[in-house]
Backbone as a chain_set.jsonl record, in Angstrom:
{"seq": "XXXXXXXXXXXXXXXXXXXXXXXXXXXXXXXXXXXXXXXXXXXXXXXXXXXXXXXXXXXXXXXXXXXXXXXXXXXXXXXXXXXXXXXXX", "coords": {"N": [[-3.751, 7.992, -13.028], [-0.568, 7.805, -13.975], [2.44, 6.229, -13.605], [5.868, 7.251, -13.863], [7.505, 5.627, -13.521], [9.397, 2.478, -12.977], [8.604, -0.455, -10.548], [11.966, -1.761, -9.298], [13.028, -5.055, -10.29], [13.457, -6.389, -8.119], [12.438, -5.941, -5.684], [10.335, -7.093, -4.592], [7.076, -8.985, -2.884], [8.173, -10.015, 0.88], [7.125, -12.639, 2.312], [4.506, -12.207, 4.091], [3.932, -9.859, 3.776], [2.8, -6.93, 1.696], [1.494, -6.325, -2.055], [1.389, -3.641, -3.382], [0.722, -0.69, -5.622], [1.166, 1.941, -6.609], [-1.524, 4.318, -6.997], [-3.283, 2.554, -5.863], [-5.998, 1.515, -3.35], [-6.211, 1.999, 0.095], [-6.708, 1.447, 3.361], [-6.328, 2.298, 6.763], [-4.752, 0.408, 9.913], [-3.819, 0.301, 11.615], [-3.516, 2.887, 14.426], [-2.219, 5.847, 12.981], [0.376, 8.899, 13.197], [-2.03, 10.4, 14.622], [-4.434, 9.497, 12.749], [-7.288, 7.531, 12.493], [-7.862, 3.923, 13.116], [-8.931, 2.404, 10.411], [-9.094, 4.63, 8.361], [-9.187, 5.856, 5.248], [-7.185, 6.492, 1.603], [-5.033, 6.639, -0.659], [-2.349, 5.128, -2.502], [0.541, 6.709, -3.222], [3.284, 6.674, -3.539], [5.446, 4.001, -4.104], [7.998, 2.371, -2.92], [10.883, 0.567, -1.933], [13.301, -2.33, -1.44], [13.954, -4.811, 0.069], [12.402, -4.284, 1.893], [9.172, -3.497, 1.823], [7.477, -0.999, 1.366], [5.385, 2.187, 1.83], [3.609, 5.496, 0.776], [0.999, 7.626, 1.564], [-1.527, 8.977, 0.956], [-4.401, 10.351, 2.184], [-7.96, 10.395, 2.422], [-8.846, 12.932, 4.231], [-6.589, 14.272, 3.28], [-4.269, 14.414, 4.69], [-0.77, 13.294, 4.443], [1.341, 10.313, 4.505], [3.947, 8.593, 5.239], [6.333, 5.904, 4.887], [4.569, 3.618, 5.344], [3.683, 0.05, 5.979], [2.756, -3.245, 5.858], [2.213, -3.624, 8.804], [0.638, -1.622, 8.85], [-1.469, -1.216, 6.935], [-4.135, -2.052, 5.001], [-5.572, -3.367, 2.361], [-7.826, -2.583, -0.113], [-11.522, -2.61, -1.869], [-11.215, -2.483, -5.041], [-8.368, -2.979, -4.907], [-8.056, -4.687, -2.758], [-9.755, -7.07, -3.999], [-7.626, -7.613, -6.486], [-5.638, -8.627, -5.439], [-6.02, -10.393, -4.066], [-7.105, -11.99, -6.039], [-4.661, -12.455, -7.413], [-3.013, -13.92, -5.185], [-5.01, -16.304, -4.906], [-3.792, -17.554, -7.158], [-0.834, -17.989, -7.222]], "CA": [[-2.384, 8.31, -12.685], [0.108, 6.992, -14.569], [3.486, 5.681, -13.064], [6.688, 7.294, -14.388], [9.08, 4.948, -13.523], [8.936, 0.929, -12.787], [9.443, -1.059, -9.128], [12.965, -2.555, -9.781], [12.857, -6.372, -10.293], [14.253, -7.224, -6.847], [11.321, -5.263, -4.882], [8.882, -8.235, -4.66], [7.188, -8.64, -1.456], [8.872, -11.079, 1.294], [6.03, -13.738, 3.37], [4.089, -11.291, 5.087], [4.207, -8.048, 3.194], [1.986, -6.741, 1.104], [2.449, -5.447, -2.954], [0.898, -2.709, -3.587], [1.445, -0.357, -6.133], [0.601, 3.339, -6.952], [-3.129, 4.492, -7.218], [-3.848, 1.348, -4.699], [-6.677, 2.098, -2.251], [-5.873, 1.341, 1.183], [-7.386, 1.407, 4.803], [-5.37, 1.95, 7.963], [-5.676, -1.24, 10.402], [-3.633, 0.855, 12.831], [-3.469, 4.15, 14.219], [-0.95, 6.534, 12.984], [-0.065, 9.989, 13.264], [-3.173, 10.892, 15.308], [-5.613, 9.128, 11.993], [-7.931, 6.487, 13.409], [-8.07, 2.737, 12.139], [-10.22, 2.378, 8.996], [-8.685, 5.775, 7.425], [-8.914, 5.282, 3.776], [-6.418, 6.786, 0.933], [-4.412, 5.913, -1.899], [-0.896, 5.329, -2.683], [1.335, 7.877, -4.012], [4.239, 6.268, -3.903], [5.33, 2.467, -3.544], [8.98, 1.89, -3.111], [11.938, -0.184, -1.362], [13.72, -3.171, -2.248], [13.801, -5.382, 1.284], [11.315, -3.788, 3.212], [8.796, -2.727, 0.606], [6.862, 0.712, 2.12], [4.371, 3.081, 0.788], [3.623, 6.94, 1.142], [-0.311, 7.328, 1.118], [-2.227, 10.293, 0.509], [-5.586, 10.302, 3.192], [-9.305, 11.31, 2.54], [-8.102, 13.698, 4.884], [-5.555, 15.093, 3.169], [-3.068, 13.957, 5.478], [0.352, 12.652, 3.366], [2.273, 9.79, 5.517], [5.08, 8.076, 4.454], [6.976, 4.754, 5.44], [3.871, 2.498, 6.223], [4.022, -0.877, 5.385], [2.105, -4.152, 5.619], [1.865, -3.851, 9.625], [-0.841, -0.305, 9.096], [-2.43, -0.608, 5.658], [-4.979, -3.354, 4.515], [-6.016, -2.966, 1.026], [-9.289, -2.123, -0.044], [-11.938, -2.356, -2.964], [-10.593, -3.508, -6.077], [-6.908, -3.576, -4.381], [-7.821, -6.328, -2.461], [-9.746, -7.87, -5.219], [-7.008, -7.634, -7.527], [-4.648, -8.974, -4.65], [-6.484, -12.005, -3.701], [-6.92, -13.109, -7.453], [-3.382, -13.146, -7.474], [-2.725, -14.91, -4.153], [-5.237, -17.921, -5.923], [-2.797, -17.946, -8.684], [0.067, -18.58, -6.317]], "C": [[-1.491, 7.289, -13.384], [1.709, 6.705, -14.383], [4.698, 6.138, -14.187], [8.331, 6.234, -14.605], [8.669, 3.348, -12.723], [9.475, 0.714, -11.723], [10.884, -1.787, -10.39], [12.88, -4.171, -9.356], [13.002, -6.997, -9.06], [13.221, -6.507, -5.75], [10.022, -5.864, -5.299], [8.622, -8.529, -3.119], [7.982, -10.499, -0.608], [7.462, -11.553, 1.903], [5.533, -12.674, 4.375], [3.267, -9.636, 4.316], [2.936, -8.123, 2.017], [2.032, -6.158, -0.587], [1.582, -4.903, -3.647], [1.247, -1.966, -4.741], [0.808, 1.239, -5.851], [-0.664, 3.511, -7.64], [-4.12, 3.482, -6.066], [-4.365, 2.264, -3.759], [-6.127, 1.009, -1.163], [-7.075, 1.237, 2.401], [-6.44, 1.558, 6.099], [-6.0, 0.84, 9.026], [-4.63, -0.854, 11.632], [-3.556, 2.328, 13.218], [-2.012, 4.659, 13.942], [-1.064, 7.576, 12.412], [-1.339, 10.405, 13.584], [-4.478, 10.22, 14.07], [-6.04, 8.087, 12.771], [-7.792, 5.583, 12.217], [-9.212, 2.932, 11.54], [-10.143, 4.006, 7.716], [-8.515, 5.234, 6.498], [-7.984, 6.308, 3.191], [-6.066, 5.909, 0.348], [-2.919, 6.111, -1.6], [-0.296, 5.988, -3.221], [2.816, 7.305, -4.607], [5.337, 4.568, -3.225], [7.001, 2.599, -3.69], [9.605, 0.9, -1.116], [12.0, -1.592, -2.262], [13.417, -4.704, -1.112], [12.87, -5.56, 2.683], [10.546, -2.828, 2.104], [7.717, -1.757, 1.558], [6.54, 1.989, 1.432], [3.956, 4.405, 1.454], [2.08, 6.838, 0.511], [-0.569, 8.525, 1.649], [-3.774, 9.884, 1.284], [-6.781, 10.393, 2.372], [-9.396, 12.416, 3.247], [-7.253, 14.567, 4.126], [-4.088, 14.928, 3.333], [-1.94, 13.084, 4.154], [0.828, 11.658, 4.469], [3.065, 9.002, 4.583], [5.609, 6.586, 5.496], [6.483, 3.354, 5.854], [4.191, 1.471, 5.1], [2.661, -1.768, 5.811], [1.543, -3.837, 7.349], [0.906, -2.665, 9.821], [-1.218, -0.363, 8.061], [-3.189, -1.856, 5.34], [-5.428, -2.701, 3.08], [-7.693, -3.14, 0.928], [-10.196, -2.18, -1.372], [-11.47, -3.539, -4.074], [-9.027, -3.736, -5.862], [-7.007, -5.012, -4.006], [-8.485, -7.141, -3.359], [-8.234, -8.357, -6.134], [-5.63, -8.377, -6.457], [-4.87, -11.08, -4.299], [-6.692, -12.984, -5.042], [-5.375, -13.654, -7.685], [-2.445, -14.127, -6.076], [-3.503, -16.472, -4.497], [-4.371, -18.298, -6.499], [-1.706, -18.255, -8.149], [0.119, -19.777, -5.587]], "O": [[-1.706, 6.078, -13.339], [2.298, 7.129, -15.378], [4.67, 5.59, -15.288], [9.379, 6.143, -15.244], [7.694, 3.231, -11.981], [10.547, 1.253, -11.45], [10.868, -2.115, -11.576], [12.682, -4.485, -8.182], [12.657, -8.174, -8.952], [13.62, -6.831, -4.632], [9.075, -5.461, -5.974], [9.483, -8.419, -2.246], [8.203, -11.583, -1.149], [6.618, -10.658, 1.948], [6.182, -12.367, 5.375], [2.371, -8.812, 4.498], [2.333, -9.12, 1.617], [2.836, -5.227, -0.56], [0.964, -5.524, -4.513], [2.274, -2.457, -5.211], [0.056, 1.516, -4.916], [-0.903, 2.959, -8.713], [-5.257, 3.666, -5.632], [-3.841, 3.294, -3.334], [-5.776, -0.164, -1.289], [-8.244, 0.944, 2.149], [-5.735, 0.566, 6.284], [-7.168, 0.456, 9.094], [-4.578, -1.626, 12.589], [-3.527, 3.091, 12.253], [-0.963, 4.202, 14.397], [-1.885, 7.811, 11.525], [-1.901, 10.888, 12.601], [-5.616, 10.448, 14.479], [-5.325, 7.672, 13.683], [-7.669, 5.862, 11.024], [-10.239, 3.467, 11.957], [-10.814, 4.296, 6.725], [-7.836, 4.207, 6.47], [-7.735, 7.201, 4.001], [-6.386, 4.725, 0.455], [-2.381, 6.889, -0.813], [-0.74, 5.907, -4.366], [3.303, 7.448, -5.728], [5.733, 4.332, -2.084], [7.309, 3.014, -4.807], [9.143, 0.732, 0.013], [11.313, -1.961, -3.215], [12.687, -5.596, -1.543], [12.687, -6.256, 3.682], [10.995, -1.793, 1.614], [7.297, -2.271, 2.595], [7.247, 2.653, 0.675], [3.954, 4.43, 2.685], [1.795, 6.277, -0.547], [0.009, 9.052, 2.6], [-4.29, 8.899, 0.755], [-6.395, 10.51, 1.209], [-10.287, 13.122, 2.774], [-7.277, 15.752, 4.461], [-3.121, 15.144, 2.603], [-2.356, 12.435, 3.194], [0.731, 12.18, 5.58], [2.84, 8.822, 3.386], [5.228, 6.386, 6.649], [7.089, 2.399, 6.34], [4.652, 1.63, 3.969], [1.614, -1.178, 6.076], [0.314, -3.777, 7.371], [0.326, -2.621, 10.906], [-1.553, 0.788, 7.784], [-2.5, -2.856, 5.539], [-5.568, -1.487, 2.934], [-8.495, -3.673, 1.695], [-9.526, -1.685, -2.278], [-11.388, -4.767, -4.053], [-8.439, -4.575, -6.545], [-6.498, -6.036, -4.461], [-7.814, -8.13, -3.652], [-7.979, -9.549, -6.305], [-4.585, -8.587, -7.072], [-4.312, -12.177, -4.308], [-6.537, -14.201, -5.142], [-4.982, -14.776, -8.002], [-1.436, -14.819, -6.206], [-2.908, -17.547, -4.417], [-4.055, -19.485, -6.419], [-1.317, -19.225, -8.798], [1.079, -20.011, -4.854]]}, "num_chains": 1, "name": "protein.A"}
């Protein structure tokens, strides 16, 4: 999948948050909309500027929209590729 259009420079995450992008595997780490914790999917679509929040596409099927850092844990080579860059920080 290849990303038509770029986060804008000012949509970096704040102390807490998580930065994800599009194609990122996830995990849910709470329930929502009736899915149980540990639901996997990908990201579809990563935006905001202040409150950065992602629209993820299920194993399921299921589409949800709006989650953020407090229901998704990253997964695989996400969190690989997350934690190399939290070293580097």
């Amino acid at each position: 999948m290849t990303a038509s259009w770029k986060p804008h420079a000012l949509a970096t995450p704040h102390e807490g948050q998580i930065n994800l992008k599009m194609g990122d595997t996830v995990s849910l780490i709470a329930e929502v909309d009736g899915l149980p914790v540990g639901t996997e999917g990908k990201v579809i679509l990563a935006n905001g500027f202040n409150w950065l929040r992602y629209r993820v596409r299920f194993t399921n099927g299921a589409e949800i929209g709006d989650l953020d850092h407090r229901h998704l844990q990253p997964i695989g080579k996400t969190a690989r590729r997350l934690a190399r860059a939290a070293k580097r920080a």
